[in-house]
N, C-alpha and C positions, 0 to 999 in steps of 0.2 A: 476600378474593376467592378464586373456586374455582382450581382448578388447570387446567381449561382454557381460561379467561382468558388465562392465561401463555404457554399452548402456542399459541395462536390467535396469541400477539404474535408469538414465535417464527415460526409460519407465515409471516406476512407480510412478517416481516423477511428471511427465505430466500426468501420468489418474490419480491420487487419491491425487493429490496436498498436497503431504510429501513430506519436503524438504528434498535435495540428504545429507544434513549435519546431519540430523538427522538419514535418513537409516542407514546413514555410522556408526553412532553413535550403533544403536540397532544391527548392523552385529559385530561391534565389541562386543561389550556386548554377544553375542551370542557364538560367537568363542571364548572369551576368558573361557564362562561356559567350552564350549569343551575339552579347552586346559587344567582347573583347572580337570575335572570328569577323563581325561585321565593321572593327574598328581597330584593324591589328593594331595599326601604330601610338593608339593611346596607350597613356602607361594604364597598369592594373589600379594604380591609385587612386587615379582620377575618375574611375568608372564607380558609380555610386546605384548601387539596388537595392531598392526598400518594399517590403511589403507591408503596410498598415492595416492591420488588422481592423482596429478601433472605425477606421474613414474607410474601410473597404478599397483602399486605393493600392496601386502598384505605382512606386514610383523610380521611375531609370534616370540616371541624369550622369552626363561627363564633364566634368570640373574643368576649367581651362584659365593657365593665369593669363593676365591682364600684361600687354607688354608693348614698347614701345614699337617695333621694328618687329614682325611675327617673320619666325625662320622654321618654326616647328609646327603647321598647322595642325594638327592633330592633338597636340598639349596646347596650344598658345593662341591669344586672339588679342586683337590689335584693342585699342581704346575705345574707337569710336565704335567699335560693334558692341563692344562690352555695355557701351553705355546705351545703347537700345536695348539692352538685356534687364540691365540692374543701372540704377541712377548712381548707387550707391559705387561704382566701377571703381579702380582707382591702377596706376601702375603698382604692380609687384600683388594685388589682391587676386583674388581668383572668384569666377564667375560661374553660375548653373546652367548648363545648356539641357532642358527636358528632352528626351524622347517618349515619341510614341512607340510602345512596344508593338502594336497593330502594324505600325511600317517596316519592320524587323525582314529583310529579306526571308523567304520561306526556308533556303537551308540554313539560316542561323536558329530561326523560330525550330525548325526540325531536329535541328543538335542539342536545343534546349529541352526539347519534348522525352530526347533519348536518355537523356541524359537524366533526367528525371526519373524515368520508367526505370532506369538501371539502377539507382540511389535506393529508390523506394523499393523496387523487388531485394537489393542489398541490404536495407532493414529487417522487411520482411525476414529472411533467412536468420539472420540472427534475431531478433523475435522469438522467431520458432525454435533453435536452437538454446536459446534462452531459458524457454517455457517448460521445456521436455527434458532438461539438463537434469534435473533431480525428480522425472518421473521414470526415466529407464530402467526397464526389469521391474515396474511395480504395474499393482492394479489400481486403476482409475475407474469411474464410472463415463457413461458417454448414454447419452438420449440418439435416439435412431431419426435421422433428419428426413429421410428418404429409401425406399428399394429402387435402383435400376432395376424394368423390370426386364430386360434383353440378358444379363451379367449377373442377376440376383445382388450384385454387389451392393455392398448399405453405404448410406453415407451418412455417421455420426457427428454428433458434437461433444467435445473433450474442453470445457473450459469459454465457450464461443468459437473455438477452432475448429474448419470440418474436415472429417480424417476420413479416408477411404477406410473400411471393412472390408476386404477381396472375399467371393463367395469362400474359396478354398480356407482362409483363413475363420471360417463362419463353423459353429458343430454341426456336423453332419446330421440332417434330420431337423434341423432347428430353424423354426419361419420365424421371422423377425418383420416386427411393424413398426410402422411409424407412431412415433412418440413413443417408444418400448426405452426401460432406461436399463444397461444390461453393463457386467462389468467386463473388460478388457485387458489385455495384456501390455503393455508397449516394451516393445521388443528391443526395440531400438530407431536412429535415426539413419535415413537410405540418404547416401550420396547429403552427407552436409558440407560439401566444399562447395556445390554448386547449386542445385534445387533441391535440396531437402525436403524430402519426405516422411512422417510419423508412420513408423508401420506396427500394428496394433493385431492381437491374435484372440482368439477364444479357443485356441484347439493349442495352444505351445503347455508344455505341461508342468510349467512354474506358474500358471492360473490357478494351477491348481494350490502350489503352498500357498500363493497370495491369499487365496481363498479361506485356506485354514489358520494363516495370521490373521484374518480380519474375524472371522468368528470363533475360534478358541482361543482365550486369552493365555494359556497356559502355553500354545507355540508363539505367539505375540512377543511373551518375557521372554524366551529359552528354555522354560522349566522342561516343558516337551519338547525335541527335535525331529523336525523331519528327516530322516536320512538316506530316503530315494525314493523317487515317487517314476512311475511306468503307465501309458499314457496309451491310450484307443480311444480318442478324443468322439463324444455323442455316445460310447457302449461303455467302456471302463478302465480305472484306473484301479491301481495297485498303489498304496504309501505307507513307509516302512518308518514307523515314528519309536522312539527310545524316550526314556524319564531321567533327566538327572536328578530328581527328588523319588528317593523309595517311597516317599506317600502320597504320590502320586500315579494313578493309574494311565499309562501313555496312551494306550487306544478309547479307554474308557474318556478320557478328556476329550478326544475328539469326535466321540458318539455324544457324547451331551448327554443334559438330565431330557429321560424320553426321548431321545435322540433327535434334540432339537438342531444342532449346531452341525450334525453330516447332513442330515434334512434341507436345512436353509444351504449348504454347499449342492448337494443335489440338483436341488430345485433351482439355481442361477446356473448350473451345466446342463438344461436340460433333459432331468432323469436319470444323467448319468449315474452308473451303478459304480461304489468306491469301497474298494476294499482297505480295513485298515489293517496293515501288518504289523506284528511285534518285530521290532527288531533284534537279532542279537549275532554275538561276534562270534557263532559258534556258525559256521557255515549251513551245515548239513540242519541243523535246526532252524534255519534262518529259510532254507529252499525251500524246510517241510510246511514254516509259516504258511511263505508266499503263494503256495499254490491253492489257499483258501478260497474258494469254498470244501474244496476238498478234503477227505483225512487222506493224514498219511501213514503209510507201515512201517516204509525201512527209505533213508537215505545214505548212500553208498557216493562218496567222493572219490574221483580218480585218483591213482596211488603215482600218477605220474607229474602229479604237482600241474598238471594242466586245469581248467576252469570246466571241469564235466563232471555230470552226474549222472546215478543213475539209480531213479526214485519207484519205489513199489507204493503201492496203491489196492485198496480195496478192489475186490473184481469191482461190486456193484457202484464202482467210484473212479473207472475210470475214465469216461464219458464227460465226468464234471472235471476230472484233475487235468485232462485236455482241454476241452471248451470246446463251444462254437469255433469252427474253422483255428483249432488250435490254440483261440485268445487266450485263455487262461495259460497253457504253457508260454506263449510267448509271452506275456506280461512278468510273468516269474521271472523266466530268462533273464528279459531287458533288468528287472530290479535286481537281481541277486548278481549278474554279471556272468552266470552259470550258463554252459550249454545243458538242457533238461531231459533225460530220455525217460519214458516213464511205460511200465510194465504193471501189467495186473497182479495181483497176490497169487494167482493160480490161475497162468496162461494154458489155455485150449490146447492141450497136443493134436496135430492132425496126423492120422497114419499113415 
């Protein structure tokens, strides 16, 4: 076989990380279907595929015993052929007949080819399935290989692996360049019975706790728990963190000393603005957290056991206790699970 056969293996063993032992493995399995479709009536025993690594060679060969009276040409060959074969012939011994794989009619050579592509894509998959089995639901880092620039979509790398980035999956607001090393979500795996695909997020809003195990050590142990984070992926988030240690401060752990550690979460979301909330199991105190940056005056729970409130607010506060196009209410909402109505401290009567 030529020498860049070998290199070709090589290739492929370097970008989709299948080892050269196993190709070699499925190219024989391939060839040898070849050699069986172009030679139904040999037995499978007698069909012999080698691939020599070391001599670069490919070698095919179908074994045939040595026989006085031949009734089975396809097993069997008479003596005196054997002995233009091999000196060494003998009745009841068996002999090497070579093939040239180049003479292989072109649908056997074709079924061998398929047949290959399907093994090695079938690696492939599990591979990948493989690789990603104990990164799902976590954060990974990935360097930026390229932008489409028609789709804005990126194409990173996770390990050697390259993962589409869909724009929509991208924060809003956020230019990404090549060589940028940024961290990612992986969500999970798409369709892993057949072509599996890594699908990877910067806008899913458990980047966000990932983000805070990786820079606060005190949610890393447990000591701090997250216990709902509310997500406007590029403008803001809401995360509602608890202490199991009273000497520990929960939000204060995650401001950091100089508030390094929300800082460094920030600045890998893009500026994103993150509110940290106390949490606590007192409803109506837990809404009035939520709607920070705001104060709040009075919070009123529905007496009908339904999920509504209904929150007063500073006049000159309630501009901030709404938000921009509502975000700040509806960030509450989403965390606390609450429907939010919210009313000024001394609403404008009009006559």
């Amino acid at each position: 076989m030529n020498k860049e056969f070998f290199e070709a293996l090589s290739l492929l063993e370097e970008e989709n990380g299948i080892s050269k032992d196993i190709l070699i493995e499925k190219i024989e399995q391939g060839i040898f279907k070849a050699v069986k479709k172009d030679f139904p009536d040999t037995f499978e025993e007698n069909i012999f595929v080698k691939i020599d690594m070391e001599k670069n060679r490919l070698n095919v060969k179908i074994n045939k015993t040595v026989v006085e009276e031949v009734e089975d040409e396809a097993n069997e060959i008479s003596l005196d052929d054997a002995l233009e074969i091999s000196k060494k012939a003998k009745i009841g011994s068996q002999v090497e007949i070579k093939l040239n794989p180049a003479k292989f009619k072109r649908i056997a050579a074709q079924s061998a080819k398929q047949s290959i592509r399907s093994d090695i894509r079938e690696i492939e998959r599990q591979n990948l399935l493989a690789l990603y089995d104990n990164k799902e639901h976590e954060c990974v880092s990935a360097t930026v290989i390229k932008i489409e620039p028609d789709t804005q979509n990126a194409v990173v790398s996770i390990e050697g692996n390259e993962v589409y980035l869909i724009r929509k999956e991208q924060i809003p607001g956020e230019t990404l360049h090549e060589g940028d090393i940024i961290k990612v979500y992986v969500v999970g795996i798409i369709n892993p019975e057949k072509r599996p695909l890594v699908k990877i997020s910067r806008t899913h809003r458990d980047l966000v706790k990932r983000l805070f195990e990786i820079e606060v050590p005190e949610v890393y142990d447990g000591t701090v728990e997250i216990m709902g984070i509310s997500r406007e992926a590029g403008s803001r988030s809401k995360v509602a963190v608890r202490s199991k240690d009273e000497n520990v401060d929960a939000v204060g752990a995650c401001i950091g000393p100089r508030r390094s550690r929300i800082s460094a979460i920030v600045k890998e979301l893009n500026g994103e603005k993150i509110d940290i909330i106390p949490y606590s199991d007192d409803d109506a105190e837990y809404i009035a957290s939520a709607l920070s940056p705001s104060d709040v005056v009075k919070v009123m729970l529905a007496e009908d056991g339904t999920r509504a409130s209904e929150v007063i607010v500073p006049d000159d506060q309630l501009s901030l206790a709404i938000g921009n196009r509502g975000q700040n209410a509806k960030l509450a909402a989403k965390l606390t699970g609450y429907k939010i109505d919210i009313s000024p401290e001394n609403p404008i009567e009009i006559e």
